[in-house]
C-alpha positions in Angstrom: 0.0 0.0 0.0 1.2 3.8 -0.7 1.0 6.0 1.6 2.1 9.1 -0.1 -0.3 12.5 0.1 -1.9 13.7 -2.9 -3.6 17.0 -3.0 -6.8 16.8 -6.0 -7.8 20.1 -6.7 -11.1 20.6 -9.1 -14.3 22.9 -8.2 -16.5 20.0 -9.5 -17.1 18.3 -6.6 -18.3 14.9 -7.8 -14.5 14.6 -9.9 -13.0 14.8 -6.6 -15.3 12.3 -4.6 -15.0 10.3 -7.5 -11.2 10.2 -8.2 -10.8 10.6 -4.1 -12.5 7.4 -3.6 -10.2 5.5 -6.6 -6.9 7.1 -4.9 -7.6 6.6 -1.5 -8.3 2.9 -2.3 -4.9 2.0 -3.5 -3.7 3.4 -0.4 -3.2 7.4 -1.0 -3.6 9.8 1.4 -6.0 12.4 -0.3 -6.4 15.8 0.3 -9.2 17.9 -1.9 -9.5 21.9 -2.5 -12.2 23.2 -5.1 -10.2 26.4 -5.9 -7.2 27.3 -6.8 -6.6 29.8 -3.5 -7.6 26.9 -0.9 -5.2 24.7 -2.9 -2.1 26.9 -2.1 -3.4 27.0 1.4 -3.5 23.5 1.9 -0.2 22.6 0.4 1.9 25.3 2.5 0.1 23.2 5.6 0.6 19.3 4.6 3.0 19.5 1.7 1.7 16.6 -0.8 3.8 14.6 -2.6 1.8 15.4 -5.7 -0.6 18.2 -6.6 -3.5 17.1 -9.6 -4.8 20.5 -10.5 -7.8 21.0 -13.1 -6.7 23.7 -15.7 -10.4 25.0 -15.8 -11.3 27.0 -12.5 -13.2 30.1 -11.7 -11.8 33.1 -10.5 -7.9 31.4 -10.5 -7.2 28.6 -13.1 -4.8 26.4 -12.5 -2.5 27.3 -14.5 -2.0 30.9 -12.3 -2.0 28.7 -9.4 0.4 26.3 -10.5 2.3 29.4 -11.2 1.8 30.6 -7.5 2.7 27.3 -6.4 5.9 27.5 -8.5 7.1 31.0 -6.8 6.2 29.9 -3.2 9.0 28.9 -0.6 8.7 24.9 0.7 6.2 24.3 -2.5 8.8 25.0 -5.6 9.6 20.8 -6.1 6.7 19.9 -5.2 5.0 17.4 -8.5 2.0 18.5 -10.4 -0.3 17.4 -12.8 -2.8 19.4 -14.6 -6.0 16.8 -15.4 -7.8 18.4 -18.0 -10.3 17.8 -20.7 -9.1 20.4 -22.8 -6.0 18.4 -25.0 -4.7 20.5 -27.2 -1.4 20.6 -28.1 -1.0 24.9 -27.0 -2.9 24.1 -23.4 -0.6 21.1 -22.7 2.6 23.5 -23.2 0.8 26.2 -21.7 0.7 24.0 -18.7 4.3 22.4 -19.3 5.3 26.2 -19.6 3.5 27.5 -16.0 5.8 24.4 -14.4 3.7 21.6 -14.7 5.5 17.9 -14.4 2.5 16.1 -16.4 -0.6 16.4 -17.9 -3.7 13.9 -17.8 -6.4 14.6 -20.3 -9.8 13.6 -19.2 -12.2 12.0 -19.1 -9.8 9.4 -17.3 -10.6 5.8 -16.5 -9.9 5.5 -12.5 -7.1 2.3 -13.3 -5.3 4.5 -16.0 -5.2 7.7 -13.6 -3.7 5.6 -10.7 -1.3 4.0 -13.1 -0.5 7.3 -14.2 -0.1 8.6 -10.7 1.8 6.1 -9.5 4.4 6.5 -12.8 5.0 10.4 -11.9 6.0 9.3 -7.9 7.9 6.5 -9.5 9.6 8.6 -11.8 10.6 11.3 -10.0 11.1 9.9 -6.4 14.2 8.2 -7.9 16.8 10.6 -7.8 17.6 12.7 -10.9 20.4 10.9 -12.4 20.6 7.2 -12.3 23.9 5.8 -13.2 24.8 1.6 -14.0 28.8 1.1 -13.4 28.9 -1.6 -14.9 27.3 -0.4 -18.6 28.6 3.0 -18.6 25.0 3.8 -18.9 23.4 7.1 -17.1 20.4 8.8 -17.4 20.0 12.1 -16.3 15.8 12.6 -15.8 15.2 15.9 -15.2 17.5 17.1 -18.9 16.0 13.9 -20.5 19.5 13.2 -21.3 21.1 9.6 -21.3 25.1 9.0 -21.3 26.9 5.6 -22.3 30.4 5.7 -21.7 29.8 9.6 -21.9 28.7 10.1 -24.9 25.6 11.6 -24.8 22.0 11.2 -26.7 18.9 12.8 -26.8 16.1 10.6 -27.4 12.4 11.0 -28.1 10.2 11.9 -25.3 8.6 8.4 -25.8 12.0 6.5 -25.8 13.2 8.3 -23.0 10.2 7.5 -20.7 10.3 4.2 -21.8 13.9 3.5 -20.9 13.3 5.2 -17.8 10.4 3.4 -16.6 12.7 0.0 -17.6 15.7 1.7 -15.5 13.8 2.5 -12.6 13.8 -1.1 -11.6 16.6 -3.3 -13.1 15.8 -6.4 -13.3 12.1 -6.3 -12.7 9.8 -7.6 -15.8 7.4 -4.6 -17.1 4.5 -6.3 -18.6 2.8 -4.7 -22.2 0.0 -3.6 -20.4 2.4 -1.9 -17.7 4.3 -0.2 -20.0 1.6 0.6 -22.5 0.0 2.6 -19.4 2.7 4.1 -18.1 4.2 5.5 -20.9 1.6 6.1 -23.4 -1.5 6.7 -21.2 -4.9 7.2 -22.7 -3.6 9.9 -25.0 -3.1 7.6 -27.9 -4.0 4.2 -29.0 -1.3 2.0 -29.4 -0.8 -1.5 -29.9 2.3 -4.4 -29.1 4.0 -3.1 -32.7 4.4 0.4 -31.1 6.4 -1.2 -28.3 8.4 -3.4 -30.4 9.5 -0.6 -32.5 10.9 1.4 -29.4 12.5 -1.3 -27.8 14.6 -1.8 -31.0 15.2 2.0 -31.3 16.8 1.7 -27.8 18.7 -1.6 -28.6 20.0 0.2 -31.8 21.4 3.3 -29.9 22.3 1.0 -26.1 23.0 -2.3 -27.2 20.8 -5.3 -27.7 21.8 -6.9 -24.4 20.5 -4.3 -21.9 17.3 -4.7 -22.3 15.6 -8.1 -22.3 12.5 -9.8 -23.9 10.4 -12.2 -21.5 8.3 -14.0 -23.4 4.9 -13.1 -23.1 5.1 -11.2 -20.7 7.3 -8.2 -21.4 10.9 -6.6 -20.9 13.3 -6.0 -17.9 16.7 -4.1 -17.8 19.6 -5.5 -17.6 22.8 -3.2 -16.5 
């Protein structure tokens, strides 16, 4: 069970009962504002782990308060995520832009919102840069930048989070499903071909030995 504190912040109160209710039963500890104002508030007192902030609020959106959030002392790392049904390609950098660490279109299914919540802690509790002696492989997560024997390469956003979320455990097996969820979301439709097709990318640029095909099942890392 989690026990990290999320802080869901929407002025439609039956989105926060209902995605309340889905976090708090894999074991978050959820916190609720229906402005943007009480949502500062409340994160200067409990200091969440994660903030989910809808873009669409009265009086102060969320991007001002992510903004607000950004500029205030104790709050500046904390993570956010703007959840919003508006998916255009200008509000998601709009919201990139105000300081945002990801952003959740919705409607949401509640599974696909908890895998996605739990692949933002995952990703950025690690610490920033993640290095594997024995490959000469490191990844630095917060430039999106991955070294082998110091050279270095900038890969695709897609690639990137995929080698990442393989990196974040080595050794452990990522099912499709897992990784489909994690790193694609509900944005997109995708299929096993899309995977396939990344993996080899990575092989190509890594090495074919680093990352390893179960079966199946899916991959695991290998440093």
């Amino acid at each position: 069970m989690s026990n990290e504190k999320i802080l869901l912040v929407d002025d439609e109160q039956d989105i926060i009962e209902f995605l309340g209710y889905n976090l708090r039963k894999e074991g978050f500890d959820v916190l609720t504002a229906t402005s943007g104002r009480e949502a500062i508030e409340i994160a200067k007192e409990n200091n969440p782990d994660l903030i989910i902030l809808d873009v669409m609020m009265p009086e102060m959106d969320g991007i001002e308060t992510c903004q607000e959030i950004r500029s205030t002392e104790g709050l500046k790392d904390v993570l956010i995520a703007f959840l919003s049904a508006r998916g255009e390609d200008y509000s998601q950098v709009a919201g990139f832009d105000a300081g945002a660490d990801d952003y959740i279109t919705k409607p949401i299914k509640p599974r696909l919102l908890v895998s996605r919540v739990k692949a933002i802690l995952r990703r950025t509790s690690s610490e920033s840069k993640t290095e594997f002696a024995n490959s000469g492989i490191k990844i630095d997560r917060e430039k999106y930048l991955v070294y082998k024997n110091e050279e270095e390469f900038v890969f695709p956003k897609k690639e990137f989070e995929l080698l990442a979320l393989l990196t974040s455990k080595p050794g452990k097996v990522f099912t499709r499903e897992v990784i489909l969820e994690t790193v694609w979301g509900g944005d997109v439709v995708v299929g096993d071909r899309t995977i396939d097709v990344h993996i080899r990318k990575l092989r190509e640029k890594l090495g074919a030995h680093y990352i390893v095909t179960i079966k199946g099942v899916g991959y695991k890392f290998e440093a």
